[in-house]
VEXDREN-2710 file (C-alpha; in Angstrom, 1 decimal):
% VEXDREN-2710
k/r/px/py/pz
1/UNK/37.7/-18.8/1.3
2/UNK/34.7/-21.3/1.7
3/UNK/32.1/-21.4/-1.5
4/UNK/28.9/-19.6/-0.9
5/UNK/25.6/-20.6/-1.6
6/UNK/23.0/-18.1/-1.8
7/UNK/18.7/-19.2/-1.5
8/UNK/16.3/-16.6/-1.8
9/UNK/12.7/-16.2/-0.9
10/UNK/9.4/-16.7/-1.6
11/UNK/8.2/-14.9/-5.1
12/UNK/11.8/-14.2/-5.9
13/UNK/14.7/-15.5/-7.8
14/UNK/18.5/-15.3/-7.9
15/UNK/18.6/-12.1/-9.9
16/UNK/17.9/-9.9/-6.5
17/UNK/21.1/-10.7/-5.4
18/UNK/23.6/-8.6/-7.5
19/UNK/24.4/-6.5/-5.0
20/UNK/24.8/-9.2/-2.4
21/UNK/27.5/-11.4/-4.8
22/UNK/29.3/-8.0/-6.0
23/UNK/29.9/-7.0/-2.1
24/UNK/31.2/-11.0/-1.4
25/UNK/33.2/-10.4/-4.2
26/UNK/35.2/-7.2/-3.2
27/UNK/35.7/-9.0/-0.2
28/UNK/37.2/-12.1/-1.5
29/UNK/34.9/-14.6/-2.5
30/UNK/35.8/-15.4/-6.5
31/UNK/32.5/-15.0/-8.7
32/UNK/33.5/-19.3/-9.6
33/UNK/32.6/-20.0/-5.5
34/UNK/29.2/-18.5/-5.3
35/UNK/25.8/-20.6/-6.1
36/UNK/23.0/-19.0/-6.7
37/UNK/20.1/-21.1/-5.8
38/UNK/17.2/-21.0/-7.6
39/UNK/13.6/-22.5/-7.2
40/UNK/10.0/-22.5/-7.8
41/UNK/8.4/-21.0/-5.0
42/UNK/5.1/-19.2/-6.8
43/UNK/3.5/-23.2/-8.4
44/UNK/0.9/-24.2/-6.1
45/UNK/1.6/-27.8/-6.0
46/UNK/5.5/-27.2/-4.5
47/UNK/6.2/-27.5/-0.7
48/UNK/9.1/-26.3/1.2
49/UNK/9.7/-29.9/2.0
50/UNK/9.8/-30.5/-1.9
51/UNK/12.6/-27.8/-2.4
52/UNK/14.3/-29.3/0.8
53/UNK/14.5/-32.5/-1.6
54/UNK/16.0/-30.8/-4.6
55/UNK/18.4/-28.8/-2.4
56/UNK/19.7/-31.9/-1.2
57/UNK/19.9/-33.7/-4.8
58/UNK/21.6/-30.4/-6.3
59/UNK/23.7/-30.2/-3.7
60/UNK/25.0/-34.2/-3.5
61/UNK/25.5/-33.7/-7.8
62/UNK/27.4/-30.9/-6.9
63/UNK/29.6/-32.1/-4.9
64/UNK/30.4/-35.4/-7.0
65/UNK/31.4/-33.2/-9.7
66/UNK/33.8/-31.0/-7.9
67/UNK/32.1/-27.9/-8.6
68/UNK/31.0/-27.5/-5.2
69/UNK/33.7/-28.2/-2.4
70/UNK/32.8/-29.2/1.4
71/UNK/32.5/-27.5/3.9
72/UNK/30.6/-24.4/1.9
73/UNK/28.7/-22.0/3.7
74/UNK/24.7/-20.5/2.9
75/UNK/23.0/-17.0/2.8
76/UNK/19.3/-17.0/3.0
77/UNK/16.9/-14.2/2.6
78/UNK/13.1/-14.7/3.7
79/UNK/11.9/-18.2/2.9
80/UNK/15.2/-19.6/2.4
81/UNK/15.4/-19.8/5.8
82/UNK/12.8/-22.2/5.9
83/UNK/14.3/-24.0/3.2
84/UNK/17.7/-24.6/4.6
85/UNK/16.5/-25.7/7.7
86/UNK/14.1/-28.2/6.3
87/UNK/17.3/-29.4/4.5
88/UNK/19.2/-29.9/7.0
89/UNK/16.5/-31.6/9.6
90/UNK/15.3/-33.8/6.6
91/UNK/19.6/-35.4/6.2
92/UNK/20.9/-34.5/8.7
93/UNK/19.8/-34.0/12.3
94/UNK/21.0/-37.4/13.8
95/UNK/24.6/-36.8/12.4
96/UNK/25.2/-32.7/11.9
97/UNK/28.9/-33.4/11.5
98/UNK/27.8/-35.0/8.0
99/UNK/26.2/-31.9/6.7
100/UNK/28.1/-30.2/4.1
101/UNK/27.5/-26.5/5.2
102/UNK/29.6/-25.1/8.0
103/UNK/27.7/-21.4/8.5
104/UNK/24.0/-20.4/7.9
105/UNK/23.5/-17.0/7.6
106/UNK/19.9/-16.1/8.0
107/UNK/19.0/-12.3/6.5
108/UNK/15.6/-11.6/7.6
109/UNK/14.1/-15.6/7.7
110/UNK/10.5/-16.0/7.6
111/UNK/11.5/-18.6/10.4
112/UNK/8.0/-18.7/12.2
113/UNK/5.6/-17.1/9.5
114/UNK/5.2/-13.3/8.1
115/UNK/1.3/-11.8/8.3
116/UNK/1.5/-11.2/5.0
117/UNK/1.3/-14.9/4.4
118/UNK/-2.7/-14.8/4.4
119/UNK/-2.4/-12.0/2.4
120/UNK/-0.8/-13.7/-0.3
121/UNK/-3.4/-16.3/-0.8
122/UNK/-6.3/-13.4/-0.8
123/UNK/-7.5/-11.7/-4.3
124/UNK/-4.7/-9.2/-3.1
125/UNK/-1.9/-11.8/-3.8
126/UNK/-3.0/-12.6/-6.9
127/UNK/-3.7/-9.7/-8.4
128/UNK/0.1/-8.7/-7.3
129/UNK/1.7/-11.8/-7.7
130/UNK/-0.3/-14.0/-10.3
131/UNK/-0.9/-12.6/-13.8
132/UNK/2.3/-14.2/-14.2
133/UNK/1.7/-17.6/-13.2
134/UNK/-2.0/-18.1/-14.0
135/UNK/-2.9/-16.7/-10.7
136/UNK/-1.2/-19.4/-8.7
137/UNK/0.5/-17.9/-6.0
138/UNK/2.7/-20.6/-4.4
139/UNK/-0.2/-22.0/-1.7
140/UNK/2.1/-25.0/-0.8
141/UNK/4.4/-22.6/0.3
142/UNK/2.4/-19.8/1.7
143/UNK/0.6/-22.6/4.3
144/UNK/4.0/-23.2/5.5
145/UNK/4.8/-19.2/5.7
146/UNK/1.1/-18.5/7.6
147/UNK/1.4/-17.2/11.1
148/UNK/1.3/-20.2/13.4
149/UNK/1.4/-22.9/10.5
150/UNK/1.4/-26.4/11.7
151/UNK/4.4/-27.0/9.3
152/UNK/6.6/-24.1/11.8
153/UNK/5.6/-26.5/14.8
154/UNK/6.7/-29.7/13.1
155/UNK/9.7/-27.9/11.6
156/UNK/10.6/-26.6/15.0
157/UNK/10.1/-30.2/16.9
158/UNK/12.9/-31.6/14.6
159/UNK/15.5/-29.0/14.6
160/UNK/14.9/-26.9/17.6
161/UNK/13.1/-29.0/20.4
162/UNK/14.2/-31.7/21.9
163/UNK/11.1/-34.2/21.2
164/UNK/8.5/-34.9/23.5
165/UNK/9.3/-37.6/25.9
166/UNK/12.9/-37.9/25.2
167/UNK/15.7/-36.3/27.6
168/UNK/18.4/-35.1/25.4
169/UNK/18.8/-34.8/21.4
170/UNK/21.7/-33.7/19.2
171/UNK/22.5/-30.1/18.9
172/UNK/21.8/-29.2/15.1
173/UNK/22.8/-25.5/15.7
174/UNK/26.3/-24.2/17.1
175/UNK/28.9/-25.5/19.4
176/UNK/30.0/-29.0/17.0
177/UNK/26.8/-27.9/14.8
178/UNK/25.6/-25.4/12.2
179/UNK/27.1/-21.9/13.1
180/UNK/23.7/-20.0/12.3
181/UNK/23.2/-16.5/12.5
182/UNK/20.2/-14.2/12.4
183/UNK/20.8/-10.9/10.6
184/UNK/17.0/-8.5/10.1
185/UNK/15.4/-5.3/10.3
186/UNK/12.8/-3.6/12.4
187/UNK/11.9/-0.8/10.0
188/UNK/8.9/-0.9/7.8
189/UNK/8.6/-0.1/4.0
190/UNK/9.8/3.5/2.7
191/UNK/7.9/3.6/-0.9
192/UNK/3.9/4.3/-0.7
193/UNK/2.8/1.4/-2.0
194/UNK/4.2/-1.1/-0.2
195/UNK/3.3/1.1/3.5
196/UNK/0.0/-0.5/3.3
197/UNK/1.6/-3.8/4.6
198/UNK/4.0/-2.7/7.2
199/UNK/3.5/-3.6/10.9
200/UNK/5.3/-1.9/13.9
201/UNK/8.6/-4.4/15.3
202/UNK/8.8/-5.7/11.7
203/UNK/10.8/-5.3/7.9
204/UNK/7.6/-4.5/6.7
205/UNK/7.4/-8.3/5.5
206/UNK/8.9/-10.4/8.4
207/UNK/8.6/-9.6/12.2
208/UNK/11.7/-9.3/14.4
209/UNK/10.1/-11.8/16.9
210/UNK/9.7/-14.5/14.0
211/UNK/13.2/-14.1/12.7
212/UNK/14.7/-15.3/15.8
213/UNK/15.8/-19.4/16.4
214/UNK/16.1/-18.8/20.5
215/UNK/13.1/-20.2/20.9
216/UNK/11.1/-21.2/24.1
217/UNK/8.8/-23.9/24.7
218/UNK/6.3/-25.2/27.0
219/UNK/3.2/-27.8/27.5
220/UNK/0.1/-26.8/29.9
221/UNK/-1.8/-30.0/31.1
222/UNK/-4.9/-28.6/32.2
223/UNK/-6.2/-32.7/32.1
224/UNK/-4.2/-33.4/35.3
225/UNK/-5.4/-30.4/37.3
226/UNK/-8.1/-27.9/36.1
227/UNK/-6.8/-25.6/38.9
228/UNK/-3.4/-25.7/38.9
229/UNK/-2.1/-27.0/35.4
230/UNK/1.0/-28.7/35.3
231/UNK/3.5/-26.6/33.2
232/UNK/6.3/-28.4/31.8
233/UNK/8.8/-26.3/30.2
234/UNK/10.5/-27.8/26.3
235/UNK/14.4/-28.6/26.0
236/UNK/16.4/-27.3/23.6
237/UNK/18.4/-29.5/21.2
238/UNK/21.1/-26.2/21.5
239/UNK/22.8/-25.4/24.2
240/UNK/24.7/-22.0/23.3
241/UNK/22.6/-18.7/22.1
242/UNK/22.3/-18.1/18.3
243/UNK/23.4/-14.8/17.3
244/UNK/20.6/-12.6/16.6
245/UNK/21.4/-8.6/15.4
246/UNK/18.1/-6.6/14.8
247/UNK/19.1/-3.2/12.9
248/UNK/17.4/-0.4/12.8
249/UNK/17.7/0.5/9.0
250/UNK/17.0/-2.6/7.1
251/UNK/13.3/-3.4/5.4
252/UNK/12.6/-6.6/3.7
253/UNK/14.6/-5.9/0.8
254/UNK/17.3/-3.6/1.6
255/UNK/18.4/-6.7/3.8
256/UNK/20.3/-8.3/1.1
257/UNK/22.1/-4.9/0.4
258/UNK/25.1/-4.4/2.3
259/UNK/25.9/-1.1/0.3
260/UNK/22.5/0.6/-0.7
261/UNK/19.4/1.1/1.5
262/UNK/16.1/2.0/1.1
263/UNK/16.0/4.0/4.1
264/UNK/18.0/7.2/5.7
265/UNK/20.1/6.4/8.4
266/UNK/23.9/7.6/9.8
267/UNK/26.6/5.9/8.1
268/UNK/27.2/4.4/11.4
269/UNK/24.0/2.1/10.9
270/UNK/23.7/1.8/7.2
271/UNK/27.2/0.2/7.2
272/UNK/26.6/-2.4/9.9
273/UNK/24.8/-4.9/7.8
274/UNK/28.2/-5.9/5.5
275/UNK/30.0/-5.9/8.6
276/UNK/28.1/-8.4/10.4
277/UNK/27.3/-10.4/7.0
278/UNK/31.3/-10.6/6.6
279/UNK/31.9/-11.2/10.8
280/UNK/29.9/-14.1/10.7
281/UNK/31.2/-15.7/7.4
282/UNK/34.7/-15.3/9.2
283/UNK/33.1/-17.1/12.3
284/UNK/35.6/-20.7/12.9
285/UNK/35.0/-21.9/16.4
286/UNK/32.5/-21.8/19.6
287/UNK/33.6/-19.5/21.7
288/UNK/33.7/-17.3/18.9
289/UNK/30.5/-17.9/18.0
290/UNK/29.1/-17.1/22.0
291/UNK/31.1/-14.1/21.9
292/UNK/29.2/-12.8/19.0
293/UNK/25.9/-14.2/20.2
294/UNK/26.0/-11.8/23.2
295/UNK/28.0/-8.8/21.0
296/UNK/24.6/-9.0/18.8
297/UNK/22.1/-8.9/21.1
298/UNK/24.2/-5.5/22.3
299/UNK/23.3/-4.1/19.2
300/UNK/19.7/-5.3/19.1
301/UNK/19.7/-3.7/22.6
302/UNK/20.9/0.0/21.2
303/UNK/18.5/-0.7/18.2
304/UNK/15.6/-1.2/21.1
305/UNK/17.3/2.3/22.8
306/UNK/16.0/4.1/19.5
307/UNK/12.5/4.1/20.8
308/UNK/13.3/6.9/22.9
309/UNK/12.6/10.6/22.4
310/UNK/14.3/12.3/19.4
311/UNK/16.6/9.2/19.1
312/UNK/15.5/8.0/15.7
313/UNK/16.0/11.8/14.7
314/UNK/19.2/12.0/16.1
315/UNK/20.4/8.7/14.5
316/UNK/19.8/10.6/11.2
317/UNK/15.9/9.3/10.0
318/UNK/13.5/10.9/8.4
319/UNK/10.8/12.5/10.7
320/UNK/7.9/9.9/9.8
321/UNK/10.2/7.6/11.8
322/UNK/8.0/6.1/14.7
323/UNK/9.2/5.2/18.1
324/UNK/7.3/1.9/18.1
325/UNK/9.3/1.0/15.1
326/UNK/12.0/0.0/17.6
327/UNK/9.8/-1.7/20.0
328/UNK/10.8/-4.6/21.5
329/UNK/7.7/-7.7/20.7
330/UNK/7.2/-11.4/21.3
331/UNK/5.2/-14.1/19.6
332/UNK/3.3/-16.5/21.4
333/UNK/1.8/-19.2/19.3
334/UNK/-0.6/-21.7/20.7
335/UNK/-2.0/-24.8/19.9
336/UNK/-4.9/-26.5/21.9
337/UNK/-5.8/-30.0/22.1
338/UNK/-7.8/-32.6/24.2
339/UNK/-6.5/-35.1/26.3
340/UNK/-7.1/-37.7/23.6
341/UNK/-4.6/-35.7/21.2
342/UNK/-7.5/-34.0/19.3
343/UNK/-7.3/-30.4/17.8
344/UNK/-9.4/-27.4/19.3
345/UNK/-10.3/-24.8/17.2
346/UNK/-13.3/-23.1/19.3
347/UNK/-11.3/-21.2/22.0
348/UNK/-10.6/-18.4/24.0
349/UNK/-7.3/-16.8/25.6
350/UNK/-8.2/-14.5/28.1
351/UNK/-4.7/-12.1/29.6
352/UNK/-5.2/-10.3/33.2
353/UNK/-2.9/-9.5/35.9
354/UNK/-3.0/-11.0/39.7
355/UNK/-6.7/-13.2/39.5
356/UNK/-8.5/-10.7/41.9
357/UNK/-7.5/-8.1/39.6
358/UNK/-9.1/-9.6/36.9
359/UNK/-11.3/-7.1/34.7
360/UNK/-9.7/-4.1/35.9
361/UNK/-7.9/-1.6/33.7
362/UNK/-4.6/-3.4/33.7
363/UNK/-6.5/-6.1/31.8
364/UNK/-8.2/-3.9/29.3
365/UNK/-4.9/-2.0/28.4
366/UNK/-3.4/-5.6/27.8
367/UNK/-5.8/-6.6/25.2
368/UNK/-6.1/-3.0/23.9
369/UNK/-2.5/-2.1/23.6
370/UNK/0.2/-5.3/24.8
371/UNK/-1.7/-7.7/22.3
372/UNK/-1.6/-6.1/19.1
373/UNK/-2.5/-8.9/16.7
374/UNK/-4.0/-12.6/16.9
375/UNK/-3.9/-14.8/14.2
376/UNK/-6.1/-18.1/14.1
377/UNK/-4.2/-20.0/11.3
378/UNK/-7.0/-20.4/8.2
379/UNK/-5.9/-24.6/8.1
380/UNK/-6.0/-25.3/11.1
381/UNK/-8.1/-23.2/13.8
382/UNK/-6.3/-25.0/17.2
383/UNK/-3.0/-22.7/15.7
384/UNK/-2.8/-19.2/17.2
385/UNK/0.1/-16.7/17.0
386/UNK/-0.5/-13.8/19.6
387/UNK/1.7/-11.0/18.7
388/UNK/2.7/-9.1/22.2
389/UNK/4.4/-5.7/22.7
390/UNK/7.0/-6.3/25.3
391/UNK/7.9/-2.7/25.4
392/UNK/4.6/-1.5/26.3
393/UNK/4.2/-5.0/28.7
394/UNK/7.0/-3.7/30.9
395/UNK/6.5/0.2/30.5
396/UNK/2.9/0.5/31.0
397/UNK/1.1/-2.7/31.7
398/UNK/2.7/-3.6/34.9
399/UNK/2.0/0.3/36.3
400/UNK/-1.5/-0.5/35.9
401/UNK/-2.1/-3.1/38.2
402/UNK/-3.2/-1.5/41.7
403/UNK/-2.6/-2.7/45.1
404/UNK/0.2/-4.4/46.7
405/UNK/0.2/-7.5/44.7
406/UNK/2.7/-9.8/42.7
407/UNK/3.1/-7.7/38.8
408/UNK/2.3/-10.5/37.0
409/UNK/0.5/-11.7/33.6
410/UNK/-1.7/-14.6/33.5
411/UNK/-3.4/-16.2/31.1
412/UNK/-6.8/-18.3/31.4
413/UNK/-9.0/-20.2/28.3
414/UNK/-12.7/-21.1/27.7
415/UNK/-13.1/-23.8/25.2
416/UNK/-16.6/-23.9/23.3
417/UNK/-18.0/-27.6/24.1
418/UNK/-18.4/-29.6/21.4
419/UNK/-22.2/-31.3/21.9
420/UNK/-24.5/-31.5/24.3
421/UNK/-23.2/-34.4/25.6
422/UNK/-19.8/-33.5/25.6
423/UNK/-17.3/-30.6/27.5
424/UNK/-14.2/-29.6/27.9
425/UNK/-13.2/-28.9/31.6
426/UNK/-15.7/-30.1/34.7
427/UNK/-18.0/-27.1/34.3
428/UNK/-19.8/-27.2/31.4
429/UNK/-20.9/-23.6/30.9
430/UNK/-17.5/-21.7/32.6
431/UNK/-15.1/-23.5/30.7
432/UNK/-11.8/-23.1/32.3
433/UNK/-11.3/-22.0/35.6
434/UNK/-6.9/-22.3/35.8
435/UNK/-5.0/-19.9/35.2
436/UNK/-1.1/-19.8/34.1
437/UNK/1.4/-17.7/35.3
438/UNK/2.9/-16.0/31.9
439/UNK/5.6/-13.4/32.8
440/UNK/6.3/-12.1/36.0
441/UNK/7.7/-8.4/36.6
442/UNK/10.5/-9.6/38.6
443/UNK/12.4/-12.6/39.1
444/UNK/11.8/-13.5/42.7
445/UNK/12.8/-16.6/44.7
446/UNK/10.2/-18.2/46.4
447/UNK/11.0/-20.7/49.0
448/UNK/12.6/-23.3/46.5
449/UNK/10.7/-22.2/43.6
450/UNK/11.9/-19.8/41.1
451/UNK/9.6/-17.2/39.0
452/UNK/11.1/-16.5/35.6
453/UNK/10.3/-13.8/33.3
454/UNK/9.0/-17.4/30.5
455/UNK/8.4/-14.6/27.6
456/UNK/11.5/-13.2/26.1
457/UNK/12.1/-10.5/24.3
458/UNK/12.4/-10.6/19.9
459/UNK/11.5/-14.0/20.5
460/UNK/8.7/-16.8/19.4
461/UNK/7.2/-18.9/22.1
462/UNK/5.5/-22.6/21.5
463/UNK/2.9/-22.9/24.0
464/UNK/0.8/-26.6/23.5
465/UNK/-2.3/-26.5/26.0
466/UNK/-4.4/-29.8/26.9
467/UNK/-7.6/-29.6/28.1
468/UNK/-9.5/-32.2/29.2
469/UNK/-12.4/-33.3/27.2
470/UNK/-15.3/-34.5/29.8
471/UNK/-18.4/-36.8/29.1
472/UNK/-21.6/-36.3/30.8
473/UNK/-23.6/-39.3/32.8
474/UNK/-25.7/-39.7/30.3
475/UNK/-23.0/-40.6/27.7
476/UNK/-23.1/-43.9/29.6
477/UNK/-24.5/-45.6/32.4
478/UNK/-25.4/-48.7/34.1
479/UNK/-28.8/-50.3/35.1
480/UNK/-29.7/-53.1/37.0
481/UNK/-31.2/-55.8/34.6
END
């Protein structure tokens, strides 16, 4: 049995994981192999990419000691996500063969952001989670854990994205790689007190959508054709799918329980977290590791099937069970700069179906009901995160759109200008006048061309949109002397 090292979250410490080393234990793994990392996460001057530092420096003292053995394998709840993955982009994303860790095992990562982020760093966070600490509450690491955080992008551009302008990069995830796996929940909170921060598709702390490391990326240049934008979709560093399993059962912090939950379920469900904790631990080569990619999104699938009449009934929950608990939802978070690189905070996304349908009531139920949350992160206002229920996109949205045209969602933006003297796009007082394709209905071929379905399900999207920034005459001209 590999040794097991075990990094919690933000606000917590080792001592939530009890029951988490007692069920590795009755399966095999000697109290001697497992870690226990520990770390500051609540001081206001520490940084995931200072933890990322330690990790490494533990970890290399470890090892030259012979208490710690290569290859070794890590669990990660919340924020330790984020942690590990800084770690290992940080030492070792030109060489993953060097890394010491063979398996990741992810329980509900805070991989791009939680809500309750910006929550933390209001008087409510403090109250909660500073008499302790002399009402610090960890803001290094709570801008990282913000919806839409710069630090996600640049996290993502070095372990998940191939980087802009190159052709190819080395896989840091799967196949000779990192066997990560995603393990979360997609039930809120149980107890009353915590109810007042749970969100529909989410653990109560963490959405489903942000959990998930099958990413997709794209760039819209609207500075090479205000009409028709070029879109240029992102490489992946990874080639294979990460396993991702979404149960049904699991909050924030029954996640790290194998044998105890906080909410009623069949035996059937509440049993499936240890089973897929142990599977992946036991995971040693890649087609295993494909075969359980596409085995776990089976069961995300029958989790998604629970949204249906009397199912969450019938699987045994309580009757305040919702059906959108088991929604499916998507996260799409943009950032918008100028031509010359520069950020743009003042902006607007506007969603609507075919462009003569624009306005109509397929438009208004998108913004009233698809788009259930925006978030304009508080550092930096050019970072969005658009929080989109898929479920509701392809069960209702589309049957709104009248006519015989293509079922489609586009998207548009107006940019504030920023001076009199200044724009962004050609007409000063419309803005932008393109409009990108998002998600089609359908896949259709046309001619050579392919439509694709871009926004995937229990997924987080990277969108980066250039407008072009446009001077007016009088700026500068010329005279003759």
């Amino acid at each position: 049995m590999r040794q097991v090292l075990i990094i919690h979250g933000w606000s917590d410490t080792s001592k939530s994981f009890k029951r988490l080393t007692g069920f590795l234990q009755d399966n095999g793994y000697k109290a001697v192999t497992l870690w226990l990392g520990d770390y500051i996460s609540l001081d206001d001057d520490v940084r995931i990419e200072d933890v990322g530092k330690r990790l490494e420096e533990v970890i290399r003292e470890k090892l030259a000691s012979g208490e710690l053995v290569a290859p070794f394998d890590i669990i990660v709840h919340s924020t330790g996500g984020l942690v590990a993955r800084e770690w290992v982009s940080a030492y070792y994303a030109d060489d993953i063969r060097q890394c010491p860790a063979k398996r990741l095992i992810m329980l509900a990562p805070a991989n791009f952001g939680s809500r309750l982020a910006s929550m933390g760093k209001s008087m409510l966070g403090r109250v909660l989670k500073g008499w302790n600490n002399w009402f610090h509450t960890g803001t290094g690491m709570l801008n990282a854990l913000e919806l839409a955080s710069p630090y996600q992008w640049s996290l993502a551009e070095r372990d998940l994205f191939v980087p802009e302008g190159k052709g190819s990069a080395p896989a840091i995830y799967g196949g000779d790689g990192i066997f990560a796996f995603v393990i979360t929940g997609t039930h809120p909170y149980t107890s009353k007190l915590r109810e007042i921060v749970n969100e529909d598709g989410s653990d109560g702390t963490v959405r489903a959508a942000a959990t998930n490391l099958n990413v997709q990326g794209a760039v819209v240049d609207f500075s090479v054709n205000e009409q028709t934008p070029l879109v240029t979709p992102r490489k992946l560093r990874h080639k294979t799918e990460i396993p991702l399993a979404i149960l049904p059962d699991r909050t924030h912090a029954s996640i790290i329980s194998p044998l105890k939950n906080d909410v009623k379920s069949k035996p059937y469900y509440s049993k499936r977290l240890g089973e897929l904790v142990l599977e992946a631990l036991a995971c040693d080569n890649a087609n295993t590791y494909q075969a359980m990619a596409e085995q776990w999104r089976g069961l995300s699938e029958e989790t998604a099937e629970l949204r249906i009449d009397e199912a969450p009934r019938n699987a045994g929950f309580g009757k305040g069970t919702k059906a959108e608990y088991f929604h499916q939802y998507m996260q799409v978070n943009v950032r918008v700069v100028d031509d010359h690189g520069a950020d743009v905070a003042d902006y607007f996304l506007e969603f609507s179906g075919p462009e003569e349908e624009r306005g109509d009531r397929s438009s208004v139920y998108f913004h009233q009901e698809v788009l259930e949350h925006v978030h304009e992160n508080k550092t930096n206002g050019s970072y969005r995160c658009l929080y989109v229920d898929r479920t509701d996109l392809f069960e209702n949205y589309y049957d709104k759109i009248a006519g015989n045209v293509a079922r489609v969602l586009n998207m548009s933006i107006s940019a504030n200008p920023p001076g009199k003297n200044v724009s962004y796009f050609s007409n000063y007082k419309v803005g932008a006048s393109g409009i990108v394709p998002l998600h089609f209905e359908q896949v259709k071929k046309t001619g050579s061309a392919r439509q694709l379905r871009w926004l995937k399900r229990n997924s987080t999207h990277f969108v980066k949109i250039i407008i072009p920034r446009t001077p007016k005459e009088q700026v500068f001209r010329m005279k003759k002397a």
